[in-house]
C-alpha positions, 0 to 999 in steps of 0.5 A, spaced: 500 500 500 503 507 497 502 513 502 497 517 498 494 525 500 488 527 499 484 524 494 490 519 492 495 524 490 501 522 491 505 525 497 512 528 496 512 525 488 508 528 482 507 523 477 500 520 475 504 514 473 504 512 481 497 511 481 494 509 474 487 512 473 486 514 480 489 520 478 484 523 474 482 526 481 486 530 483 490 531 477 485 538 476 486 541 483 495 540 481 494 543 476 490 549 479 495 549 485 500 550 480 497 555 476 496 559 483 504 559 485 506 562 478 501 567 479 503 568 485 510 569 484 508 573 478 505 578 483 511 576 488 516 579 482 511 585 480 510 587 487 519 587 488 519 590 481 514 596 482 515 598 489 523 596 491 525 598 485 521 604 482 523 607 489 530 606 488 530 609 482 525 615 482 524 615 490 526 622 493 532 623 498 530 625 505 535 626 511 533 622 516 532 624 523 538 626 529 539 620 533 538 622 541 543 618 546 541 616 553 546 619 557 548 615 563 546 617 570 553 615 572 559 614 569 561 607 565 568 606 567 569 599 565 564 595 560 559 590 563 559 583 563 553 583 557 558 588 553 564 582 552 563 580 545 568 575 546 565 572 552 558 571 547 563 569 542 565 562 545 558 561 549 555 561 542 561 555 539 560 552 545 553 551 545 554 549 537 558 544 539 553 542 545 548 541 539 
């Protein structure tokens, strides 16, 4: 007995020949979800094409806004525990290799 999906579709597979005349049933409904994925990645592209693009290339400059800093209450004289990179570097390999 082969795994089938829904309606005898064969999972993970597209070939009608694994389910003979079984596939005219669900033969339809692949079709359509394929054409429903090209015209979604069609509108994927024209959305990156219109909008990411056209704003690169004619979108108008405008300067951004002046950052604000915090200002400590008390002077920092040495950085914390949280701001050592190398120690975060070597808990992250280690915990790579605990994976």
């Amino acid at each position: 007995m082969r795994p089938h999906g829904l309606h005898g579709l064969p999972r993970r597979v597209y070939s009608e020949s694994l389910v003979g005349d079984e596939g005219a049933a669900w033969s339809g409904l692949a079709t359509m979800g394929a054409i429903g994925g090209v015209v979604l990645f069609l509108s994927a592209m024209a959305f990156v094409v219109v909008v990411v693009v056209a704003t690169w290339i004619a979108g108008r400059k405008i300067d951004g806004p002046a950052f604000e800093f915090a200002v400590p209450l008390e002077p920092v004289t040495s950085p914390g525990v949280w701001d050592r990179l190398g120690m975060w570097t070597i808990v992250g390999i280690v915990f790579v290799i605990l994976a």
